[in-house]
PDB file of N, CA, C and O in Angstrom:
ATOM      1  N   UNK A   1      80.189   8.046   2.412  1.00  0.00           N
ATOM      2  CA  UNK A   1      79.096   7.097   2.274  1.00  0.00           C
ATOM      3  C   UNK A   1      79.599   5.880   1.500  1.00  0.00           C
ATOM      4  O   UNK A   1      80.441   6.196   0.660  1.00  0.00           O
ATOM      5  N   UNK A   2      79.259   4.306   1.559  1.00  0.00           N
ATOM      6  CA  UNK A   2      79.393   3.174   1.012  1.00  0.00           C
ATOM      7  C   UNK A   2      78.857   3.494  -0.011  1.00  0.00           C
ATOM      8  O   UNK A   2      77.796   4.117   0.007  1.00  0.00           O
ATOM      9  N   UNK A   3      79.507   3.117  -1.211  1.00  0.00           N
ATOM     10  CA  UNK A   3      79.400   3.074  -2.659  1.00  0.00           C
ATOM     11  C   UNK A   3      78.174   1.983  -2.936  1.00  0.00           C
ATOM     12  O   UNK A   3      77.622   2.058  -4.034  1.00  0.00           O
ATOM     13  N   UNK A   4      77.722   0.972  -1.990  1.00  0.00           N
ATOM     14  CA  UNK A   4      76.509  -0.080  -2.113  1.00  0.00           C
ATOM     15  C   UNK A   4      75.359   1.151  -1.871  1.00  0.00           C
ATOM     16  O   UNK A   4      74.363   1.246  -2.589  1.00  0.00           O
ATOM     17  N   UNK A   5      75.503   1.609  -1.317  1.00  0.00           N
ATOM     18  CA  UNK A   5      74.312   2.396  -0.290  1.00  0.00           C
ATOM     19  C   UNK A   5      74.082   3.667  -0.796  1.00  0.00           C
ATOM     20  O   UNK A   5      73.004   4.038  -0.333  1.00  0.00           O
ATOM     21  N   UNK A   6      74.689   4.754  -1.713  1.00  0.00           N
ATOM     22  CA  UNK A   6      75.326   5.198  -2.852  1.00  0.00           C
ATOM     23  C   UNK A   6      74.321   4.818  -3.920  1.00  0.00           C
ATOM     24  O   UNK A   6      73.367   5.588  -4.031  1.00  0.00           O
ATOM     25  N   UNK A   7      74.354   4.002  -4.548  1.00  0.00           N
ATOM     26  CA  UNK A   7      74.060   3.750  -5.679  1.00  0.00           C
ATOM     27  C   UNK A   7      72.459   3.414  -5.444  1.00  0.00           C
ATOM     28  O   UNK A   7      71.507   3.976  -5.987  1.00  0.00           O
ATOM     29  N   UNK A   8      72.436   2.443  -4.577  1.00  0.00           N
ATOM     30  CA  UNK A   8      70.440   2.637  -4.066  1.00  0.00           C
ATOM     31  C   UNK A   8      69.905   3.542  -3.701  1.00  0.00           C
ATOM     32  O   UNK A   8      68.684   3.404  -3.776  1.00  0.00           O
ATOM     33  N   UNK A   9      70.326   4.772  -3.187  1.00  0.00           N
ATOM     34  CA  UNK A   9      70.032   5.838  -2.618  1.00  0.00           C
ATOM     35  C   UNK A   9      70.039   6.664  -4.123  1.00  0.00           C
ATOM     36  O   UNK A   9      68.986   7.229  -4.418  1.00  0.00           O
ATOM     37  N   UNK A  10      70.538   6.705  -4.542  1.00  0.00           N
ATOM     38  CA  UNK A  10      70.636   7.482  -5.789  1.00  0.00           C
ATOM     39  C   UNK A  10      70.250   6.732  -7.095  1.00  0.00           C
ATOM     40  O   UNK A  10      70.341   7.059  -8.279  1.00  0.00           O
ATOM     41  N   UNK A  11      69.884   5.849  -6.605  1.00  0.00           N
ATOM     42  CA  UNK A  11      68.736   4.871  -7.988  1.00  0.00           C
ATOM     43  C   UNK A  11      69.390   4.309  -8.960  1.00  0.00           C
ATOM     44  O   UNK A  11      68.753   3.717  -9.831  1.00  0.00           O
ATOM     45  N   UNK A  12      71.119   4.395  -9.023  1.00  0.00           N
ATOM     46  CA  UNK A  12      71.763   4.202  -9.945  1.00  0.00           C
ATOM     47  C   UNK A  12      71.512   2.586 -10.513  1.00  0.00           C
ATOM     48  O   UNK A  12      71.490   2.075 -11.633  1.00  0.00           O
ATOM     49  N   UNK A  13      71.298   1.960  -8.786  1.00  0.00           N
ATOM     50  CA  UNK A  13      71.634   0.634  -8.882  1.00  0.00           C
ATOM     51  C   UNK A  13      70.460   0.321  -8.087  1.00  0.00           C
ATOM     52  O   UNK A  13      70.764   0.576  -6.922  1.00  0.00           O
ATOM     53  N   UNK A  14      68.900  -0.239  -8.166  1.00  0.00           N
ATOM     54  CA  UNK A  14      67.760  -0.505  -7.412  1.00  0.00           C
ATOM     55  C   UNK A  14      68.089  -1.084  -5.971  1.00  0.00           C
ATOM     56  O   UNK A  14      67.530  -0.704  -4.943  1.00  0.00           O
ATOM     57  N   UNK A  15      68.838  -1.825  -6.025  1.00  0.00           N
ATOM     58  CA  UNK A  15      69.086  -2.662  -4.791  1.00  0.00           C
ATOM     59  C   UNK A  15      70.335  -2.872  -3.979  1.00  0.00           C
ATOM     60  O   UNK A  15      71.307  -3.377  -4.540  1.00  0.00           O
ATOM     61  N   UNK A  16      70.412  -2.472  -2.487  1.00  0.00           N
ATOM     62  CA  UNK A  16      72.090  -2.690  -1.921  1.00  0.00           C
ATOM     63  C   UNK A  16      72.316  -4.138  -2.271  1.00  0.00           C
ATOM     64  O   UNK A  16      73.457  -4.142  -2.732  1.00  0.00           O
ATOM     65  N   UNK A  17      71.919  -5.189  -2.299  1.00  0.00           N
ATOM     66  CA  UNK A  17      72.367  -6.288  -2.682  1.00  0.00           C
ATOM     67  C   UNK A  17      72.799  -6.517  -3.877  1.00  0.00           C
ATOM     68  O   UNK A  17      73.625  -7.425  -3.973  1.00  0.00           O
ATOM     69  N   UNK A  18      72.357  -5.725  -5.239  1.00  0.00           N
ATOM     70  CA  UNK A  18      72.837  -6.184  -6.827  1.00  0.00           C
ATOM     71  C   UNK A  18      73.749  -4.950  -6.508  1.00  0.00           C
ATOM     72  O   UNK A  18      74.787  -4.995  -7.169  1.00  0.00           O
ATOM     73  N   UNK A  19      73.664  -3.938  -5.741  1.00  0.00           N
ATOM     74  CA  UNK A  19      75.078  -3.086  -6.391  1.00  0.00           C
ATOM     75  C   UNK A  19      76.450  -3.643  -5.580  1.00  0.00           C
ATOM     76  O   UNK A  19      77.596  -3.297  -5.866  1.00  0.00           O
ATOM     77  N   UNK A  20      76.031  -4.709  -4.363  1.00  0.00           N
ATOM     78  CA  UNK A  20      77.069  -4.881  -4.004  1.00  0.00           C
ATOM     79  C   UNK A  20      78.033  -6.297  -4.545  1.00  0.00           C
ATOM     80  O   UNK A  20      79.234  -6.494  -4.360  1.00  0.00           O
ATOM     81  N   UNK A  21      77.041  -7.149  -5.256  1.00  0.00           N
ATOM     82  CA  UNK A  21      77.001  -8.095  -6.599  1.00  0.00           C
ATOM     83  C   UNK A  21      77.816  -7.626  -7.258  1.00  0.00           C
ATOM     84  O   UNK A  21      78.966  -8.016  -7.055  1.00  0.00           O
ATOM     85  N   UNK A  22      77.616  -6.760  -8.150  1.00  0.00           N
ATOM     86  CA  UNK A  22      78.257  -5.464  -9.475  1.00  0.00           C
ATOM     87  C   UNK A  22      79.342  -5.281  -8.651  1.00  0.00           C
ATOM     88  O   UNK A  22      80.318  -5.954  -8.983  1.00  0.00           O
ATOM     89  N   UNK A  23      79.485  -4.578  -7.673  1.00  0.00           N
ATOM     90  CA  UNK A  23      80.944  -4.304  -7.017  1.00  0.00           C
ATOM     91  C   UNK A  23      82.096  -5.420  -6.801  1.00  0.00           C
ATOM     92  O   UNK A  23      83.284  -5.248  -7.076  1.00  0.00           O
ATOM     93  N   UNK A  24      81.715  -6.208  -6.437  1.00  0.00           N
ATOM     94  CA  UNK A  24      82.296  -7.636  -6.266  1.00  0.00           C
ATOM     95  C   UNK A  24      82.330  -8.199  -7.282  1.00  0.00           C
ATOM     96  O   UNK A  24      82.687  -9.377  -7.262  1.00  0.00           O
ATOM     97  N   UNK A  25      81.947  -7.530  -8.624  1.00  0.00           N
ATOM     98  CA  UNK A  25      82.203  -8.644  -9.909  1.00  0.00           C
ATOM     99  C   UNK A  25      83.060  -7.775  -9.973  1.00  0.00           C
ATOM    100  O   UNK A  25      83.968  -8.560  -9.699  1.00  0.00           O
ATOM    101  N   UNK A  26      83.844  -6.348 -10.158  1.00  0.00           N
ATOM    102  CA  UNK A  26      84.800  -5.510 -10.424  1.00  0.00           C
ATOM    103  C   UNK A  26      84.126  -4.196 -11.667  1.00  0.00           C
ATOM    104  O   UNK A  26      84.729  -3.256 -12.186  1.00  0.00           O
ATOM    105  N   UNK A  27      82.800  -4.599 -11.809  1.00  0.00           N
ATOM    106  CA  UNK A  27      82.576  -3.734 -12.611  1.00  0.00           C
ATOM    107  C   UNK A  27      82.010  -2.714 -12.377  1.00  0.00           C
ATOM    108  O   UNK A  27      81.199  -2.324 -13.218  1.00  0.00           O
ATOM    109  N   UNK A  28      82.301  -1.667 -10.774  1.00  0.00           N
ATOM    110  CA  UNK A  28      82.266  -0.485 -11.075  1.00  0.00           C
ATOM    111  C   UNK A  28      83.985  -0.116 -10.315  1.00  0.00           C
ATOM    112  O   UNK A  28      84.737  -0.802  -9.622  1.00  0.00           O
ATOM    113  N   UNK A  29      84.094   1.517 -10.951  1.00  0.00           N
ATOM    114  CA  UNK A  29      85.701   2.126 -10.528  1.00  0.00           C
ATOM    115  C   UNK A  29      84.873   3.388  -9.897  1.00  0.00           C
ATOM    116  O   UNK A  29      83.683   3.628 -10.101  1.00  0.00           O
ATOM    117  N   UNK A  30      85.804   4.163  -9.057  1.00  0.00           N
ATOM    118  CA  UNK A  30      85.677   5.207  -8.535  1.00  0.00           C
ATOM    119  C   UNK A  30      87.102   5.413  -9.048  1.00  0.00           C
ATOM    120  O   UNK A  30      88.173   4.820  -8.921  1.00  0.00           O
ATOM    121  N   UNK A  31      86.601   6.653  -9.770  1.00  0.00           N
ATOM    122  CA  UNK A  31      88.432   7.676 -10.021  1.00  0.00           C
ATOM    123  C   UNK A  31      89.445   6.936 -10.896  1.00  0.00           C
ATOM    124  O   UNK A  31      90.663   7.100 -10.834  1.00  0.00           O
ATOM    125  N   UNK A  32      88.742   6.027 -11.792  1.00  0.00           N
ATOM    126  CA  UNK A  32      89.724   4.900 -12.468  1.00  0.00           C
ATOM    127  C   UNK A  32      90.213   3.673 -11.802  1.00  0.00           C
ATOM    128  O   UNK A  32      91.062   3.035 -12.423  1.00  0.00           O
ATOM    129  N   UNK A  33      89.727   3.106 -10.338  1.00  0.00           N
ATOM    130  CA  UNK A  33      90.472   2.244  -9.971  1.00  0.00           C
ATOM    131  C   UNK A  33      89.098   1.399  -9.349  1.00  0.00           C
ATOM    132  O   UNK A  33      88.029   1.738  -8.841  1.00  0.00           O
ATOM    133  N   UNK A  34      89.680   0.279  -9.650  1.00  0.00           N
ATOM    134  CA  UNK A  34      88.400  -0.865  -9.181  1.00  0.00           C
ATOM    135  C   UNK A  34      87.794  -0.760  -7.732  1.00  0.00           C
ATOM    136  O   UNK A  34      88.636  -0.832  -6.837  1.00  0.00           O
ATOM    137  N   UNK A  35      86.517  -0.605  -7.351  1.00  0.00           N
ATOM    138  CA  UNK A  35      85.933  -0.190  -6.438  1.00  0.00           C
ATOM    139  C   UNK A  35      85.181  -1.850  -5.428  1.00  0.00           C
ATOM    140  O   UNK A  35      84.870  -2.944  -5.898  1.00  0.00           O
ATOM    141  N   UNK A  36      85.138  -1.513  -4.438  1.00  0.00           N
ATOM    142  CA  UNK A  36      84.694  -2.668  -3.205  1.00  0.00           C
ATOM    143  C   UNK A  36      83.450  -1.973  -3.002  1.00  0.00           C
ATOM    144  O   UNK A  36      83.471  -0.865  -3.539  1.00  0.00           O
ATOM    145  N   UNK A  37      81.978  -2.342  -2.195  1.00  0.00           N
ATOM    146  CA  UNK A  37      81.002  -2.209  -2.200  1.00  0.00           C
ATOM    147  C   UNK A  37      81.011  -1.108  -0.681  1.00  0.00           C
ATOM    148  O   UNK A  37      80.392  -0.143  -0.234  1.00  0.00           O
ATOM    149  N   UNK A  38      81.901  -1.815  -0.393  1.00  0.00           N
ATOM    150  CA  UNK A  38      82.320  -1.366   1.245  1.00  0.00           C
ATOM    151  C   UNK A  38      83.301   0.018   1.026  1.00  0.00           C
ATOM    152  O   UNK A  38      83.823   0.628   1.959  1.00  0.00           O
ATOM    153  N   UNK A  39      83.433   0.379  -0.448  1.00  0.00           N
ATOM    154  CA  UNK A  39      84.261   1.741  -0.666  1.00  0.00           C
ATOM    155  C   UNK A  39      83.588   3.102  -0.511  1.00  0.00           C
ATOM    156  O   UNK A  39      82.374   3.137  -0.716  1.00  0.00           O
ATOM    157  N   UNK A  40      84.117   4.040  -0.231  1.00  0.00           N
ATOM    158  CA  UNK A  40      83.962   5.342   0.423  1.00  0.00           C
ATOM    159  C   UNK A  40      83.525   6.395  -1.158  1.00  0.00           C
ATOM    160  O   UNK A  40      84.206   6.814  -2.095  1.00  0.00           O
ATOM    161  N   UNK A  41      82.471   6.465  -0.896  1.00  0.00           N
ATOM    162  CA  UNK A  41      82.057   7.231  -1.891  1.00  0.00           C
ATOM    163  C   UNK A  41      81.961   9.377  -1.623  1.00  0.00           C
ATOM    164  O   UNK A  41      81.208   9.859  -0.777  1.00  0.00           O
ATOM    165  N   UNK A  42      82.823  10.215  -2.487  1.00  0.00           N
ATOM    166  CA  UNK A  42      82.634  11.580  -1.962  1.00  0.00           C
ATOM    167  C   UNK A  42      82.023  12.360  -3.152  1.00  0.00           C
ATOM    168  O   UNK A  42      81.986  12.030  -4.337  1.00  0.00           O
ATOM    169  N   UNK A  43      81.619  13.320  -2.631  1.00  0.00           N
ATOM    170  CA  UNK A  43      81.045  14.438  -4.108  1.00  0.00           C
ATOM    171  C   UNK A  43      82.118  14.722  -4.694  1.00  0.00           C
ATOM    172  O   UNK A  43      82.881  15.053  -3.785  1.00  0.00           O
ATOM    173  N   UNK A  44      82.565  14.785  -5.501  1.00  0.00           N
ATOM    174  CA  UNK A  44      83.631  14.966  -6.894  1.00  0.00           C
ATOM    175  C   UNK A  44      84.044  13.891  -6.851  1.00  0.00           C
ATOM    176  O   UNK A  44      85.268  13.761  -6.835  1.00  0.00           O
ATOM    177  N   UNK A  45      83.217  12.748  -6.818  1.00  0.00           N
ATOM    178  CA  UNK A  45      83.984  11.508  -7.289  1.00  0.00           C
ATOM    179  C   UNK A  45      83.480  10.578  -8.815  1.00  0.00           C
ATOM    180  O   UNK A  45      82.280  10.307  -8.873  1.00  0.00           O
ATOM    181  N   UNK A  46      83.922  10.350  -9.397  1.00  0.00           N
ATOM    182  CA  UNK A  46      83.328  10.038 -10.849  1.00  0.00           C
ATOM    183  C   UNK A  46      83.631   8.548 -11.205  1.00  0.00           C
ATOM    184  O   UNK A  46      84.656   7.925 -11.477  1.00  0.00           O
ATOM    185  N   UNK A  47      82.027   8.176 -11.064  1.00  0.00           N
ATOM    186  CA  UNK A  47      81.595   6.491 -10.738  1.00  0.00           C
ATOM    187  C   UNK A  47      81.834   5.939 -11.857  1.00  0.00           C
ATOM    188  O   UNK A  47      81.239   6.759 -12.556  1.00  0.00           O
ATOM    189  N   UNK A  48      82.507   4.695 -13.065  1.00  0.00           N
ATOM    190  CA  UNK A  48      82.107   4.275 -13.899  1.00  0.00           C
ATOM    191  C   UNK A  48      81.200   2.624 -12.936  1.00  0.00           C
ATOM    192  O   UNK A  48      81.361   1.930 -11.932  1.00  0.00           O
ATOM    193  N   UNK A  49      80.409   2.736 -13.943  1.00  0.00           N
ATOM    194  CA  UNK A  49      79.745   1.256 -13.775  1.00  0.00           C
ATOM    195  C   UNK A  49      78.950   0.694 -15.088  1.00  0.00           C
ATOM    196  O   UNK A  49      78.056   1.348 -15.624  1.00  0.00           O
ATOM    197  N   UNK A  50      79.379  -0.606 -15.550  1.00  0.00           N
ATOM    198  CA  UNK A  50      79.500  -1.620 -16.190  1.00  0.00           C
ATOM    199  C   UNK A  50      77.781  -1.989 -15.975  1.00  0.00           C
ATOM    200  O   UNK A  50      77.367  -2.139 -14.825  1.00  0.00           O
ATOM    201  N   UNK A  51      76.984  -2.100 -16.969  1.00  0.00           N
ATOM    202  CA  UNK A  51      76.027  -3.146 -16.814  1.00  0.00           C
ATOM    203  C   UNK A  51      75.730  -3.698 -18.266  1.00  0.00           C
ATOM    204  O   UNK A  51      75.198  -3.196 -19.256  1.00  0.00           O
ATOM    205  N   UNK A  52      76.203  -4.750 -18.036  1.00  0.00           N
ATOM    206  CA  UNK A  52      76.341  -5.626 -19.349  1.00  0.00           C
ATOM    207  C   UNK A  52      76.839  -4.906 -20.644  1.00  0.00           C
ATOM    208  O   UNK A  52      77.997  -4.538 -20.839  1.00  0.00           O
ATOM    209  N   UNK A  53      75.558  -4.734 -21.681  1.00  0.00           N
ATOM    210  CA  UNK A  53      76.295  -3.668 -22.851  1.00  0.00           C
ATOM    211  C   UNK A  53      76.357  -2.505 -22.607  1.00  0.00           C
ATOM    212  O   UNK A  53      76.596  -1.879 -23.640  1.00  0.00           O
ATOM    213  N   UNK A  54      76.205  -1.499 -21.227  1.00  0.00           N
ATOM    214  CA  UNK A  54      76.167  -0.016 -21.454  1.00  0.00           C
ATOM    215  C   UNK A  54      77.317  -0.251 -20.646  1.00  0.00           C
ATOM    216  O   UNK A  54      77.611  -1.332 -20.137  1.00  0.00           O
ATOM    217  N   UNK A  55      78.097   1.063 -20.536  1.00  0.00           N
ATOM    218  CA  UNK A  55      78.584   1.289 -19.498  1.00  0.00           C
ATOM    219  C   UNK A  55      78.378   3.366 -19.270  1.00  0.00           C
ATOM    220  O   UNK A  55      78.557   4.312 -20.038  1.00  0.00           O
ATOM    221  N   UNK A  56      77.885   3.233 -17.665  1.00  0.00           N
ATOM    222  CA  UNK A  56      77.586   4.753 -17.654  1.00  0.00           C
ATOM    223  C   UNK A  56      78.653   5.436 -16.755  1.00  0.00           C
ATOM    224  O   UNK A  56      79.072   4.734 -15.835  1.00  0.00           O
ATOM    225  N   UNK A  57      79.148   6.660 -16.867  1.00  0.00           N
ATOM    226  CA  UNK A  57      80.166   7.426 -15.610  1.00  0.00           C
ATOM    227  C   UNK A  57      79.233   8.250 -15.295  1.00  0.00           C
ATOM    228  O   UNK A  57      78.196   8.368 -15.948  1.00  0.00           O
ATOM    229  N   UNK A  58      79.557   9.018 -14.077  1.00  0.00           N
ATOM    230  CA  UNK A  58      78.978   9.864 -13.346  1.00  0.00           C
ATOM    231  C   UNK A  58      79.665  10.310 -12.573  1.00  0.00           C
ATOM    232  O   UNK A  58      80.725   9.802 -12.206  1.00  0.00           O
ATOM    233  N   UNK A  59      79.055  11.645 -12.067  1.00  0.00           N
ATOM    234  CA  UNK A  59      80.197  12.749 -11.176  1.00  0.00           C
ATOM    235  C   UNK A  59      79.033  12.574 -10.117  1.00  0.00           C
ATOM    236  O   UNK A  59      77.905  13.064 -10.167  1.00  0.00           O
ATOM    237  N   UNK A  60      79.559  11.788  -9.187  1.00  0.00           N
ATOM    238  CA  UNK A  60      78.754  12.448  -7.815  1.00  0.00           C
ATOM    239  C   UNK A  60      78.487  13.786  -7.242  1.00  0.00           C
ATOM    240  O   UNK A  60      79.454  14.082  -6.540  1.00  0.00           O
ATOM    241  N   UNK A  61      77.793  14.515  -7.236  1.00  0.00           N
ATOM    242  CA  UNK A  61      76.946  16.099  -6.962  1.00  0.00           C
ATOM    243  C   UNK A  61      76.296  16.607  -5.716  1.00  0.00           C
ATOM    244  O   UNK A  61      75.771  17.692  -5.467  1.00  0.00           O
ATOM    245  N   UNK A  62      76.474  15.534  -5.004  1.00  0.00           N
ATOM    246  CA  UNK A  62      75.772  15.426  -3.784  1.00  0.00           C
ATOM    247  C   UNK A  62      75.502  14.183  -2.852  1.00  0.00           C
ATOM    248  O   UNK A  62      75.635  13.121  -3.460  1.00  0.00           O
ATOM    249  N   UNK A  63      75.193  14.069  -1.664  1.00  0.00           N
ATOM    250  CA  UNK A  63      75.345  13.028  -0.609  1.00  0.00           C
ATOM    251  C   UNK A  63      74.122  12.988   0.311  1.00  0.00           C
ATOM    252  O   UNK A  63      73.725  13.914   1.018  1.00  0.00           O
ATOM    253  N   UNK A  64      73.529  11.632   0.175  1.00  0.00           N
ATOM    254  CA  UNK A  64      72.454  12.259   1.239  1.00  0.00           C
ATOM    255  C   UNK A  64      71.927  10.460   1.876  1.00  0.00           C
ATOM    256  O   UNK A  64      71.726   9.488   1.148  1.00  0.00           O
ATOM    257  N   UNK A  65      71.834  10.496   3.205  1.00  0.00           N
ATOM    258  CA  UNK A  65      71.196   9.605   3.449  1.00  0.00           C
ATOM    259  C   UNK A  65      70.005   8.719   2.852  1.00  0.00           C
ATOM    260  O   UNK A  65      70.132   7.496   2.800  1.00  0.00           O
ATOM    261  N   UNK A  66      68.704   9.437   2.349  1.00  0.00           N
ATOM    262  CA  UNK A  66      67.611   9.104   1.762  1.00  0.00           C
ATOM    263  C   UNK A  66      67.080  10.299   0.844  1.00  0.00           C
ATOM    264  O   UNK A  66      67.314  11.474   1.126  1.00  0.00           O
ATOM    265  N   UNK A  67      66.539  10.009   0.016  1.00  0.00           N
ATOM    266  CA  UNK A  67      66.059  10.631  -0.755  1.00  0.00           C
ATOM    267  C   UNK A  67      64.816  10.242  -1.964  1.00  0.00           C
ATOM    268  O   UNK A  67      64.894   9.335  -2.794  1.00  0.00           O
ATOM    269  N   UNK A  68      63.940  10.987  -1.824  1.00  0.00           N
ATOM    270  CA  UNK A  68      62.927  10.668  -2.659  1.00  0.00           C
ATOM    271  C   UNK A  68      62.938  10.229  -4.507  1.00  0.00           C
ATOM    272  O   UNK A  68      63.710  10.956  -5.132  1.00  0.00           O
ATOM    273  N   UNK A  69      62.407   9.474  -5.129  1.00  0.00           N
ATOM    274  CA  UNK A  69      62.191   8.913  -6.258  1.00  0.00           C
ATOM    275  C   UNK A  69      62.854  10.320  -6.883  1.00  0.00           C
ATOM    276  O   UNK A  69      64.080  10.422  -6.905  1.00  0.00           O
ATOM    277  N   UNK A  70      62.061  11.334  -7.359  1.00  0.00           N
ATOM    278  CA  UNK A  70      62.187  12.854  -7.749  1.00  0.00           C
ATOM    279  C   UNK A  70      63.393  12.971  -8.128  1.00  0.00           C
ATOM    280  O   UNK A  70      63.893  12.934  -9.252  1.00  0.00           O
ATOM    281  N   UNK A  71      64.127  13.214  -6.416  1.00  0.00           N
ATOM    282  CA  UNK A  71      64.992  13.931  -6.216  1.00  0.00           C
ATOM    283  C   UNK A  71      66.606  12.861  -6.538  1.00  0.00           C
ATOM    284  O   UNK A  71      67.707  13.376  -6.345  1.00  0.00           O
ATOM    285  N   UNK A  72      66.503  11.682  -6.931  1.00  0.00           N
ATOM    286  CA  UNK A  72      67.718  10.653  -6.492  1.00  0.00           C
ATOM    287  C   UNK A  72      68.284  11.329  -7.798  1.00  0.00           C
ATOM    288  O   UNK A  72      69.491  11.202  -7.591  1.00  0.00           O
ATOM    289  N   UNK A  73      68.180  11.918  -8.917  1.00  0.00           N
ATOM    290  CA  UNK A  73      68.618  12.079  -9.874  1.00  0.00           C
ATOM    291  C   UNK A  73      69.811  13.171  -9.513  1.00  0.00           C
ATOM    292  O   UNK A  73      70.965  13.064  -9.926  1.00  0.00           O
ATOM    293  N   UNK A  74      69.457  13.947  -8.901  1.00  0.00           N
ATOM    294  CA  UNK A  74      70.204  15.221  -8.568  1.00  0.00           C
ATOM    295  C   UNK A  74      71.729  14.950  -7.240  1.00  0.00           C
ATOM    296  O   UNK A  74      72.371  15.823  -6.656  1.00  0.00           O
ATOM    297  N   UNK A  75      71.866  13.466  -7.155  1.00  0.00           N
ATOM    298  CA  UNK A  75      72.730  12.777  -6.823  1.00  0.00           C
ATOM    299  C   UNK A  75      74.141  13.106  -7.369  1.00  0.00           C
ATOM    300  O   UNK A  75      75.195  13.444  -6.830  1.00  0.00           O
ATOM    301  N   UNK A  76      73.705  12.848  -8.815  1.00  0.00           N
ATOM    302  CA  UNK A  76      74.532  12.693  -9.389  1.00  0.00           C
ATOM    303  C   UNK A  76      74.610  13.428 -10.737  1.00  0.00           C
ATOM    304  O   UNK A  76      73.656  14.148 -11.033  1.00  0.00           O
ATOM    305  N   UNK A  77      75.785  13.308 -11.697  1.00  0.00           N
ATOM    306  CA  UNK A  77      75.305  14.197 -13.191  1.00  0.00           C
ATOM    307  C   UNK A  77      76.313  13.160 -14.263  1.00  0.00           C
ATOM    308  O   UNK A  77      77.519  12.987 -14.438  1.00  0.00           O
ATOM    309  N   UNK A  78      75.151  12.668 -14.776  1.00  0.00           N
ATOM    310  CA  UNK A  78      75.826  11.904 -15.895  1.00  0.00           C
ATOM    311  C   UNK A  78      76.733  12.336 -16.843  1.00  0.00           C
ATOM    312  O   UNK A  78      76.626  13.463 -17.325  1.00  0.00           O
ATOM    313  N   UNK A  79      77.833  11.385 -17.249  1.00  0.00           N
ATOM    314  CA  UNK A  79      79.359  12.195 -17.963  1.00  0.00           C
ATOM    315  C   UNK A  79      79.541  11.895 -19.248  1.00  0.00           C
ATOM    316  O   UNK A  79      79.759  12.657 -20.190  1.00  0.00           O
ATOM    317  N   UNK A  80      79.394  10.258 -19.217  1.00  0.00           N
ATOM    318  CA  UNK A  80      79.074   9.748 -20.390  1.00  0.00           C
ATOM    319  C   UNK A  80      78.255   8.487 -20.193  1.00  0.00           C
ATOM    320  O   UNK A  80      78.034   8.032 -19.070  1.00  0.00           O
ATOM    321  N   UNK A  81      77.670   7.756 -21.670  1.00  0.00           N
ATOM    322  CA  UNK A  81      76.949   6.437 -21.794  1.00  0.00           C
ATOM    323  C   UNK A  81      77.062   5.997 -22.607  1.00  0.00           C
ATOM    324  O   UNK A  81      76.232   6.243 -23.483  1.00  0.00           O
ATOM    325  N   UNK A  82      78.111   5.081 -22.885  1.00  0.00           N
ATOM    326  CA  UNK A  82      78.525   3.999 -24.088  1.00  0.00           C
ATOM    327  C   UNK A  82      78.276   2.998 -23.876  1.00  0.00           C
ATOM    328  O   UNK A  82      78.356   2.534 -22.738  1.00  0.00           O
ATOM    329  N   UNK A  83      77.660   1.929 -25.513  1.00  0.00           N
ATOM    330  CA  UNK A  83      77.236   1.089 -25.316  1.00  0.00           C
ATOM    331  C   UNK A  83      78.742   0.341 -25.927  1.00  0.00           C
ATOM    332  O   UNK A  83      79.530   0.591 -26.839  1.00  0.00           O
ATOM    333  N   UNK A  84      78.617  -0.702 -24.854  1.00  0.00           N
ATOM    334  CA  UNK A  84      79.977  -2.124 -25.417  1.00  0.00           C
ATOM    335  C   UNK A  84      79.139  -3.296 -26.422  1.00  0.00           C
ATOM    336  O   UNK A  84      78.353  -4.161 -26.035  1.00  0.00           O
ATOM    337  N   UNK A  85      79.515  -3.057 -27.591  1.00  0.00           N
ATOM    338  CA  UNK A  85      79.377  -4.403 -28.159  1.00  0.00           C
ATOM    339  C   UNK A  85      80.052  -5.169 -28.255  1.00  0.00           C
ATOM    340  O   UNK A  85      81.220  -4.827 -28.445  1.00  0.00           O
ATOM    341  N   UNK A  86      79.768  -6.499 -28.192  1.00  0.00           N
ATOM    342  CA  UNK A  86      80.144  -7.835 -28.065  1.00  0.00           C
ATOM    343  C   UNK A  86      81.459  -8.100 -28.992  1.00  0.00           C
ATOM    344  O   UNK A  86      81.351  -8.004 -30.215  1.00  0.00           O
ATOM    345  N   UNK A  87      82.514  -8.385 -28.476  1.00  0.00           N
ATOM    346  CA  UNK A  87      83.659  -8.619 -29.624  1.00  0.00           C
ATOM    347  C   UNK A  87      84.150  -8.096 -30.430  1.00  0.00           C
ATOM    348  O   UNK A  87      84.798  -8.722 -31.269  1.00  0.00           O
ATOM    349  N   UNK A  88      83.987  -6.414 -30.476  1.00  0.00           N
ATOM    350  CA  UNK A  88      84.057  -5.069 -31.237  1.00  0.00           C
ATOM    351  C   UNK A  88      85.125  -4.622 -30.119  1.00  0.00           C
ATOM    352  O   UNK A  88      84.768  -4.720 -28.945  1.00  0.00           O
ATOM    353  N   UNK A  89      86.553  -4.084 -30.441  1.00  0.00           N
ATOM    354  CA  UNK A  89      87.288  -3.165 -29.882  1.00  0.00           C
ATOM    355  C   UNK A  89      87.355  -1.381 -30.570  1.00  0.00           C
ATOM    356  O   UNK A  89      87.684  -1.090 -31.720  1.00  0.00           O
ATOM    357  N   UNK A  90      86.956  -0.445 -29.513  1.00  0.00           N
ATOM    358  CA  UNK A  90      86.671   0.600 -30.072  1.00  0.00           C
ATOM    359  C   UNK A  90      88.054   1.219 -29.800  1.00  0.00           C
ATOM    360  O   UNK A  90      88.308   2.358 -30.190  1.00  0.00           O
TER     361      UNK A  90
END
């Protein structure tokens, strides 16, 4: 499945147009390596994505064409959620 289509489907990212925005700015990776919107997303694959001060990872858990509000959570299983502050190296 497209990593744009991916992330709306699984609520990560509300809209195929801002996740494919976010992709094209470079700020999400699949597997450590900078990801295209148009990239191939699989279950055991572990998403980081960048939104402004957070940044969240995730293990993809599952694949599905559509899926209800409820259920988009079970997509995926959150790994970690750090917040980036501004001009602070951790």
């Amino acid at each position: 499945m497209r990593l744009d289509k991916f992330l709306k489907v699984s609520r990560l990212i509300k809209r195929r147009t801002l996740a494919k925005e976010v992709a094209d700015q470079g700020r999400i990776t699949i597997n450590g390596a900078v990801a295209k919107a148009s990239s191939t997303v699989r279950v055991g694959d572990e998403l980081t994505i960048q939104f402004g001060q957070k940044k969240l990872t995730v293990k993809v858990t599952d694949l599905k064409e559509t899926t209800k509000k409820e259920e988009a959570a079970n997509l995926y299983e959150v790994i970690r959620e750090e917040r980036i502050d501004a001009g602070t190296e951790e």
